[in-house]
Each structure stands twice: as C-alpha cells, then as structure tokens.
C-alpha positions as CSV (number, residue, x, y, z in Angstrom):
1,X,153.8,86.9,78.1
2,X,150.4,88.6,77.7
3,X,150.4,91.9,79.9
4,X,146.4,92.6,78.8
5,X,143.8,90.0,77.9
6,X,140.7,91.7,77.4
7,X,138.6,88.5,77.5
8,X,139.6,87.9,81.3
9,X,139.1,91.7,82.5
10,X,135.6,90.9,81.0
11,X,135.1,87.5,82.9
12,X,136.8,89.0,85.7
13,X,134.2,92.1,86.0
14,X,131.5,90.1,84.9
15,X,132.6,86.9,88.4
16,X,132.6,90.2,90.2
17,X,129.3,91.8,89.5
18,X,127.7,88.7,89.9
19,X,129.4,88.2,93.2
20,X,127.7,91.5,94.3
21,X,124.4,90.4,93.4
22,X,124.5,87.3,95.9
23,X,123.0,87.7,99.1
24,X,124.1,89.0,101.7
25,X,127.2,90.6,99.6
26,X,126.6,93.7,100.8
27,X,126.4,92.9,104.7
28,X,130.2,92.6,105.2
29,X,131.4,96.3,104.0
30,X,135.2,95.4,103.8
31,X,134.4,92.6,101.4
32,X,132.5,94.5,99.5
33,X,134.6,97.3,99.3
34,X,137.7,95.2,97.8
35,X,135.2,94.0,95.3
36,X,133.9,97.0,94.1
37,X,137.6,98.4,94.1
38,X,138.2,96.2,91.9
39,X,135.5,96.7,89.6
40,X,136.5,99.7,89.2
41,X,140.2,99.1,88.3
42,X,139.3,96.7,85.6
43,X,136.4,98.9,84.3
44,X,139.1,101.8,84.0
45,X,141.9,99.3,82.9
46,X,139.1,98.1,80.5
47,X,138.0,101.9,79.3
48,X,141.8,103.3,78.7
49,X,142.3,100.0,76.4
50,X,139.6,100.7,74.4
51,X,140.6,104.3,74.1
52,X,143.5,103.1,73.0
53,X,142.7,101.0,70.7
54,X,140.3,103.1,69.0
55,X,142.6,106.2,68.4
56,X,144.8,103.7,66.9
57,X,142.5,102.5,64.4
58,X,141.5,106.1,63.3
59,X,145.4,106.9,62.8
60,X,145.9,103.8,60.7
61,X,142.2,105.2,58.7
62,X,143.8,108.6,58.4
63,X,147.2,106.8,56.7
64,X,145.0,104.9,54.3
65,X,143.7,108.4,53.5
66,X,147.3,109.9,53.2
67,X,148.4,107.1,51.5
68,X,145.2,108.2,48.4
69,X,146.1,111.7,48.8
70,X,149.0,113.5,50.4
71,X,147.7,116.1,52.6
72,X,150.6,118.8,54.5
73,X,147.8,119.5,57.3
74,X,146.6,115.9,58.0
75,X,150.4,114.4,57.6
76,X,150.9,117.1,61.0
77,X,148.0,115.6,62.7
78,X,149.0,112.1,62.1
79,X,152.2,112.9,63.4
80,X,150.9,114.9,66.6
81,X,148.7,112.1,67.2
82,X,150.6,109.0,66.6
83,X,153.3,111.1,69.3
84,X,150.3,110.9,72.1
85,X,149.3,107.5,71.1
86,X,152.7,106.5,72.2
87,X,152.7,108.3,75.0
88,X,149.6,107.2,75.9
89,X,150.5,103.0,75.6
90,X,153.6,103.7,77.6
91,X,151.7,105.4,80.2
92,X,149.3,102.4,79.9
93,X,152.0,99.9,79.7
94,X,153.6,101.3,82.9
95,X,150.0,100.7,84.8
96,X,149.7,97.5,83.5
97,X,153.1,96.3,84.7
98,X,152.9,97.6,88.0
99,X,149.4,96.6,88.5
100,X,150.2,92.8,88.5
C-alpha cells in the first residue's frame, strides 16, 4: 500500500489549477472554495514531503562524512537530528493516514 505518491499530488494539483482557470470557475464560490482547499492540502502535503525528504538526504551526507572522519560534535548533531526526522515522519505519517 502506497500512503504518498508524489507523482499524483502533482497531477492532482496540477487537474486542479487548471480547473480554476476554466471559465466561469470562479462564479460558483462553494465550488471554488473546495478546490482551492484542496490546493492547498496537497501543496502543504507536497511541501512537508519534500522537507522531509531533504533533511534526510543531508543526514545520510553528514554519515558519509562521519563515516571519513569521526567527529564527537557532528556524531551529536546527527543524532539530535535523525531524533526530529523521526519525529517529524511520524507526525507526517499520522496526517497522511488520517487524511485519506
């Protein structure tokens, strides 16, 4: 079971913003208003994935540079960091699930 596929939040935001250029979109205000909710949630979904994602590529960098030379300091920040990483995807996980 995929919980996030990155490829259809795009598509999904990308149907929507087209959907908001069509005319007349914009002349019913509750439609509208779910759409652009939406947009939103994905776009945030979208933003805290990256996020993710990045800080877990620059703690798997900072290993590799551990890994060269050992380093007291940056072994603590790895750790700290790696501890809000994961504290961070279960926070995201949670969303996710109850978002379906």
């Amino acid at each position: 079971m995929i919980l996030f596929d990155l490829d259809k939040i795009n598509t999904r935001i990308n149907e929507l913003e087209e959907k908001t250029m069509q005319e007349g979109f914009w002349n019913d205000s509750k439609t509208s208003s779910i759409v652009l909710q939406e947009i939103k949630s994905l776009k945030d979904k979208k933003l805290k994935f990256e996020k993710i994602s990045k800080e877990a590529n620059n703690l798997i960098e900072l290993n590799e540079l551990l890994l060269i030379e050992e380093d007291s300091e940056l072994i603590k920040e790895l750790l700290k960091n790696t501890k809000t990483l994961e504290l961070d995807l279960e926070k995201f996980e949670i969303e996710t699930l109850l978002s379906r």
